[in-house]
N, C-alpha and C positions, 0 to 999 in steps of 0.2 A: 657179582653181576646180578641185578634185577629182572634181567629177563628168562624167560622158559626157554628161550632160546640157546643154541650150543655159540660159543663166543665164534668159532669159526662162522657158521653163517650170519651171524649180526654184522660179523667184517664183508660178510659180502653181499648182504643186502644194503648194505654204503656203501660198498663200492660200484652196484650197480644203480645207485641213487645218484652217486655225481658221474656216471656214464650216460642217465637218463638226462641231467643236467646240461650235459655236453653236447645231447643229441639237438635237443631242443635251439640250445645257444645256435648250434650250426643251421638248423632252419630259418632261425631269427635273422640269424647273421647271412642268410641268403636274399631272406626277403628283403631286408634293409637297403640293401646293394641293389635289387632288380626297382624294387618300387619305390617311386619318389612320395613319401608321406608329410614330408615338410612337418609343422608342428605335433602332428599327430602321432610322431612317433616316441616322444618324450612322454606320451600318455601308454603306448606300447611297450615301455621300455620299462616303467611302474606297476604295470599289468606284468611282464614276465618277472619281476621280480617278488614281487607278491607274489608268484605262482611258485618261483622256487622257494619261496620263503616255506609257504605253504606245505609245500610236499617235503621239506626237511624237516617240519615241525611233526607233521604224521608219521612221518620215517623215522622220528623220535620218539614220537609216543608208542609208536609200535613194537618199536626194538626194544627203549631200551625204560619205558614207561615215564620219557619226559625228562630225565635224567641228563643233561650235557656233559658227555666228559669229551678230555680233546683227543681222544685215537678217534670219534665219531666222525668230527670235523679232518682230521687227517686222513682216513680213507674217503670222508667225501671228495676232499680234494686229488687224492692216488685216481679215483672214479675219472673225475674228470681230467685230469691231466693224461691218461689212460686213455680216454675218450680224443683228445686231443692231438695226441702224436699217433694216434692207428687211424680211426677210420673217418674223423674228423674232418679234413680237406677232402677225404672221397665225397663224403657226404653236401660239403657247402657245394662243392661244384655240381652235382649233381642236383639238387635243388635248385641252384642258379640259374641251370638248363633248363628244368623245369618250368619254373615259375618264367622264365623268360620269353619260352614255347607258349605260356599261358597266356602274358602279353601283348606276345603277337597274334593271338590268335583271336585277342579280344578285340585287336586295333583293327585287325581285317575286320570281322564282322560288323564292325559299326558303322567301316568305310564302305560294303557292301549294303547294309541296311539304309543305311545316306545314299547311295548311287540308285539305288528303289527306290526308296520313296523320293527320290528329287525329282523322277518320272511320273508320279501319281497325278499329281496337277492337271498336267498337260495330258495326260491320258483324263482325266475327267473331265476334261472342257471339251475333248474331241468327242465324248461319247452325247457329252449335253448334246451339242449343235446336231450331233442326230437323231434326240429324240423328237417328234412331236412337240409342237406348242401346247403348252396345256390350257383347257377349255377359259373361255372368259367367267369371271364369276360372276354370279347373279345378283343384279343390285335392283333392290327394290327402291323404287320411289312410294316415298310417304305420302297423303295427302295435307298440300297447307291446311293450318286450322282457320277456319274463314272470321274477316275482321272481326274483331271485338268494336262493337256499338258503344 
């Protein structure tokens, strides 16, 4: 082994890497389901994967100094299948809730902010008509310049 580390916790700083994997996945896979993203979730979905890319290539370098062997790859996956059958559907639903609660909670505010100002208008035409006329402006007359001879 290459690392200063004891092999037991290199096995379970993996295992808690494809836990953190799973955790993630079930947020994603919360948001996916609540929010409709249309194309832009094929650019989200390259983003989360480059992010796990990323953090198992750190979680590599850390452990085991860059080194792939396959028990890495096999408790990442124990991590996350681990992640999956425990606390994983507590999780999605729970987010689902969440983020669902945050949808409606945007959709009121907008339909509220719309019901305001739909009133604005008419609340400032009412306030014109009782102001005062404002004064006439003052227009100078010029003198003609007297005929050219």
């Amino acid at each position: 082994m290459l690392s200063a580390l004891p092999a037991s916790m290199v096995l379970a700083i993996w295992t808690l890497t494809g836990m953190f994997l799973g955790l993630t996945s079930s947020i994603y896979g919360a948001m996916q389901r609540v929010y409709r993203l249309g194309a832009f979730l094929h650019l989200l979905d390259g983003l989360w994967f480059a992010m796990a890319g990323m953090i198992t290539f750190l979680v590599l370098v850390a452990t085991n100094w860059g080194v792939f062997r396959a028990w890495t790859l096999l408790f990442l996956a124990i991590g996350y299948l681990f992640w999956a059958c425990s606390a994983g559907p507590l999780v999605y639903r729970l987010f689902c809730l969440l983020f669902t609660g945050e949808a409606k909670l945007v959709r009121l505010s907008a339909h509220l902010a719309q019901t305001l100002f739909r009133h604005v208008p008419e609340a400032a035409r009412q306030v014109r008509h009782r102001l005062p006329s404002p004064p006439k402006r003052l227009h100078f007359r010029w003198r003609r310049k007297p005929p050219q001879k």
